[in-house]
C-alpha positions as CSV (number, residue, x, y, z in Angstrom):
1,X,-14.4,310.5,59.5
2,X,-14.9,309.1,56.1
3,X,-18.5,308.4,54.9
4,X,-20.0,307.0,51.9
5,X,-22.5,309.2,49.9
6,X,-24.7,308.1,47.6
7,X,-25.2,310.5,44.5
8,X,-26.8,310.5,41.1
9,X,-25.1,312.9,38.0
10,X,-26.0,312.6,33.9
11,X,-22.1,312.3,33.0
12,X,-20.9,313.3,29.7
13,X,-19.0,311.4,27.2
14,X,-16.8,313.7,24.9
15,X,-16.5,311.5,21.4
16,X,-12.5,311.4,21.7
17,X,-13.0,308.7,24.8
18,X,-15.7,306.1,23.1
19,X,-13.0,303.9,22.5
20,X,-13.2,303.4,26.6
21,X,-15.5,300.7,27.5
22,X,-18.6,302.6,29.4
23,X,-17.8,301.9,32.8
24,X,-14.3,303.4,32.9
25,X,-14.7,306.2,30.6
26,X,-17.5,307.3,33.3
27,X,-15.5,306.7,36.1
28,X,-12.6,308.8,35.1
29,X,-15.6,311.7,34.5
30,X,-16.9,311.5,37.6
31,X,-13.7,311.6,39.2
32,X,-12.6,314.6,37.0
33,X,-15.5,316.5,38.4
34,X,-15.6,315.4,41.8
35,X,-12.1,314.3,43.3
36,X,-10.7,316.8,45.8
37,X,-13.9,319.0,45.4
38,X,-16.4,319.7,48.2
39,X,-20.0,319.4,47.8
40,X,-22.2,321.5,49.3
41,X,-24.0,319.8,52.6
42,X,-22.0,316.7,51.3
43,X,-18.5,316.5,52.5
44,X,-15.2,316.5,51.0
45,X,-15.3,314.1,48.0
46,X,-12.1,311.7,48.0
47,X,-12.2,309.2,45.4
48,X,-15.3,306.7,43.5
49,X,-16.0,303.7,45.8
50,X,-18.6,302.1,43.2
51,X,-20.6,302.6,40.4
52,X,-24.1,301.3,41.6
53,X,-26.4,301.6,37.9
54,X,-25.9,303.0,34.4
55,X,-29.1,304.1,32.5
56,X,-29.1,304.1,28.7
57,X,-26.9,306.4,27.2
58,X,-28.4,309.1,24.3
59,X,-27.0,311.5,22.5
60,X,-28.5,314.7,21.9
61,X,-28.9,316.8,19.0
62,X,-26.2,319.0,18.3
63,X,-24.0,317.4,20.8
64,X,-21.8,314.4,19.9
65,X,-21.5,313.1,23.5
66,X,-23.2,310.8,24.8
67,X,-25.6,311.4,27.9
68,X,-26.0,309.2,30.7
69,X,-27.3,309.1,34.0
70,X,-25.3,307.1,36.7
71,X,-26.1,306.5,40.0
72,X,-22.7,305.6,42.3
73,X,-21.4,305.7,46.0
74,X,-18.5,308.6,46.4
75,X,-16.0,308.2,49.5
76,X,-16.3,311.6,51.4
77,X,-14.7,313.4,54.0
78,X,-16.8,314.3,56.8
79,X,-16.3,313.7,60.4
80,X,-19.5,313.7,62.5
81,X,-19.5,316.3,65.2
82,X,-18.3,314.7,68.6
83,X,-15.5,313.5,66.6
84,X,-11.7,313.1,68.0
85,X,-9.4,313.8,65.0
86,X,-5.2,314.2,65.2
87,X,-4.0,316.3,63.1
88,X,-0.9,319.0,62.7
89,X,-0.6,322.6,64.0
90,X,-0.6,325.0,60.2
91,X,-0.7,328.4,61.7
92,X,-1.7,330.4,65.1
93,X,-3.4,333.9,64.9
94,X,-5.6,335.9,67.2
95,X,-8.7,334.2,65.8
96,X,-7.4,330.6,66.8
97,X,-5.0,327.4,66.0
98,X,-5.7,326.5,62.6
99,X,-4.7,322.8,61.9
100,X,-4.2,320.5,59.0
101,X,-4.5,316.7,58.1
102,X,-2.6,316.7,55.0
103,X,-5.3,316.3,53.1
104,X,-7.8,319.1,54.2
105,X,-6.6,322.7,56.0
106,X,-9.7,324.6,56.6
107,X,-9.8,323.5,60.5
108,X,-9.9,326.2,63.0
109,X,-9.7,325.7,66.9
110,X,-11.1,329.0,68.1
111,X,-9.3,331.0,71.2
112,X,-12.4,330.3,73.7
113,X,-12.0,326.7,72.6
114,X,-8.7,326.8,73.8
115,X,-7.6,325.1,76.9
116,X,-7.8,327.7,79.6
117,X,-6.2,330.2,80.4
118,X,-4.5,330.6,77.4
119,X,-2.7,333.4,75.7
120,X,-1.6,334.6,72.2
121,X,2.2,335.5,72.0
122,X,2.5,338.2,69.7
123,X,6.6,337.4,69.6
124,X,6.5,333.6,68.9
125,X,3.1,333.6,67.0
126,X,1.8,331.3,69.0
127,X,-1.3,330.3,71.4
128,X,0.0,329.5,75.7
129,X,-1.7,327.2,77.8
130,X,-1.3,328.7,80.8
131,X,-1.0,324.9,82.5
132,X,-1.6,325.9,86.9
133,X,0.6,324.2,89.2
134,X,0.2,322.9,92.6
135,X,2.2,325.9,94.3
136,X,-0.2,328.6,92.6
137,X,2.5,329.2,89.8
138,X,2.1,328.6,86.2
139,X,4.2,326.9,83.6
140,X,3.6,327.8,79.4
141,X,2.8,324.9,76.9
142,X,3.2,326.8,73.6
143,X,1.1,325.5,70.4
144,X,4.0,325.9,68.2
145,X,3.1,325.1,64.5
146,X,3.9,321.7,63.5
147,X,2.8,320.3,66.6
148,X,0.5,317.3,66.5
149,X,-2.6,318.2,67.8
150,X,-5.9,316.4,69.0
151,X,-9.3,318.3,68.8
152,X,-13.0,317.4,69.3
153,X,-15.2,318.2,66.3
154,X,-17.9,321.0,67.6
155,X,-18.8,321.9,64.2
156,X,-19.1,322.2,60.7
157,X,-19.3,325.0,58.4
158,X,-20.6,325.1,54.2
159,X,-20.9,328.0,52.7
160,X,-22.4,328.4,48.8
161,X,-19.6,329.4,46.7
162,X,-21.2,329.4,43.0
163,X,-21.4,333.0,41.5
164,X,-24.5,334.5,42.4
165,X,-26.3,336.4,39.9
166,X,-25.3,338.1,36.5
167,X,-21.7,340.1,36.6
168,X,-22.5,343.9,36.4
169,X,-22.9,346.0,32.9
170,X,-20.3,346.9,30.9
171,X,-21.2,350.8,31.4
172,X,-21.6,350.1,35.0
173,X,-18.2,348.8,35.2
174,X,-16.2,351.3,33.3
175,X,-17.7,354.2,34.7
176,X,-16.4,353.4,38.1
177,X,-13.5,351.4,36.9
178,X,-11.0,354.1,37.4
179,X,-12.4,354.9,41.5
180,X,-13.1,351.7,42.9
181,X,-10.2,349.3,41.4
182,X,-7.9,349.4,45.3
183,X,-11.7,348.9,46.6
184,X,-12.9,346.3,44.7
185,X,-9.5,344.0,44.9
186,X,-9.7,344.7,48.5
187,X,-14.0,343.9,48.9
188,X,-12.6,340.4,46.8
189,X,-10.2,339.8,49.1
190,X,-12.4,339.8,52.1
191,X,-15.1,338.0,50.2
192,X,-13.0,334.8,49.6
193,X,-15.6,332.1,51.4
194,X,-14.3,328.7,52.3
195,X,-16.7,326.2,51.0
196,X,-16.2,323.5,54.0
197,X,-15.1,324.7,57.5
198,X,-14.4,322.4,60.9
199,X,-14.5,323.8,63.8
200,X,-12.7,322.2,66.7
201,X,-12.3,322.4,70.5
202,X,-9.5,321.5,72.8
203,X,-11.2,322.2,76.1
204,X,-11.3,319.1,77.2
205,X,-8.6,316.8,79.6
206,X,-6.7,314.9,77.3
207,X,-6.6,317.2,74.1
208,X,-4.8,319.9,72.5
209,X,-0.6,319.0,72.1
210,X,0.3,315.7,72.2
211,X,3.4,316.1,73.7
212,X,1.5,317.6,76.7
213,X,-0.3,314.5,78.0
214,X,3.2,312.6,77.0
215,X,5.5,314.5,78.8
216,X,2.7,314.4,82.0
217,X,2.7,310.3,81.2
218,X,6.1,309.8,81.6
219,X,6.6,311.7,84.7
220,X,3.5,310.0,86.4
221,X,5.8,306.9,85.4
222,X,8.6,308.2,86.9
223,X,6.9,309.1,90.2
224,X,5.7,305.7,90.4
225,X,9.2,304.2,89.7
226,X,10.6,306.2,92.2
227,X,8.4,305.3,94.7
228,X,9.1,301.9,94.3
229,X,12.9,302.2,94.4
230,X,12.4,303.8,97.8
231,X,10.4,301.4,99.6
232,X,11.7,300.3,102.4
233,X,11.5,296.5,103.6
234,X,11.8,295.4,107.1
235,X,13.8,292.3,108.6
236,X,12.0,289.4,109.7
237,X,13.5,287.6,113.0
238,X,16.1,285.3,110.8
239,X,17.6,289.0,109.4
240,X,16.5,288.1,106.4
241,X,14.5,290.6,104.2
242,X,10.3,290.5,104.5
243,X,8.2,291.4,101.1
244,X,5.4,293.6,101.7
245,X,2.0,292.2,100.2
């Protein structure tokens, strides 16, 4: 789930933190930059593990900073595909289950990775497993949010978020300022990319809601109990009770 990744930035030094020895003025940098960002084809980046080399630093002209290249290992978040993750139920819409670890929300379980048959439920907001029973019935296991959930990793998802090419010219944009503004907030809107996606599956025996498999545990437990209780034992020739091997 968590990886190390091995990178290699020129960090700059802003003159206001040279009293900091070297070492934990570029830490804090790279953290600045990094922490809680994703990089693209990369992962999640979490938090430094360990700054592997520092080059000599230089100072360019024009610039008062100082300039150096660092080469470090970054703790990243990024389970391999195949992976079996817990996390919590965020939301439920006709595209899916979206879940959440806490720490990252951009999972989405979609409907034909649902267990099947399933069904959305327009009142309660919510996916159905429409679990069969033996007597050609069915009984509904709602996916109600806040659930704890376990998924299979099926895939992952980056997109390029940088800007991508020049903004348009100024006459450009107030010509058609005054006819496109309702189009071009809702055009934004829809254009909103997530930079790091999972995609998840709970098609499989033994995933989706926890309290599923639970629930079925403990009344396995019971049948078994029960069955013992009633077990009947047969008198031997003294009257006295016989164990059954």
């Amino acid at each position: 789930m968590f990886v190390l990744a091995e990178l290699k930035d020129n960090v700059r030094i802003a003159p206001d933190h040279f009293n900091l020895k070297l070492v934990d003025a570029v830490r804090d940098e790279i953290d600045r930059k990094l922490a809680n960002k994703v990089l693209l084809n990369v992962g999640l980046c979490i938090a430094m593990k360990e700054i592997v080399s520092l080059k000599d630093s230089i100072i360019l002209p024009g610039d008062g900073a100082s300039h150096t290249e660092v080469l470090f290992r970054y703790i990243v978040f990024r389970p391999m595909v195949g992976t079996v993750m817990t996390g919590k139920i965020r939301n439920c819409s006709r595209e899916g289950v979206n879940v959440t670890l806490g720490f990252f929300d951009d999972i989405l379980i979609p409907h034909a990775a649902l267990q099947h048959p399933s069904r959305f439920d327009e009142a309660e907001q919510a996916w159905v497993w429409e679990y069969p029973l033996d007597d050609g019935g069915k009984h509904d296991l709602f996916m109600d949010v806040g659930e704890p959930i376990k998924f299979r990793v099926s895939r992952e998802i980056f997109e390029e978020t940088s800007p991508i090419g020049p903004p348009k010219a100024e006459g450009q944009q107030s010509q058609n300022a005054s006819s496109s503004n309702a189009a071009a907030a809702a055009t934004a809107a829809q254009e909103v990319k997530t930079p790091y996606k999972i995609i998840g599956a709970i098609n499989e025996s033994g995933l989706g809601v926890l309290s599923w498999w639970d629930q079925q545990g403990k009344e396995e437990e019971q049948d078994v109990e029960d069955g013992e209780d009633n077990t009947e034992y047969e008198n031997d020739d003294d009257g006295e009770g016989a164990c059954e091997e």
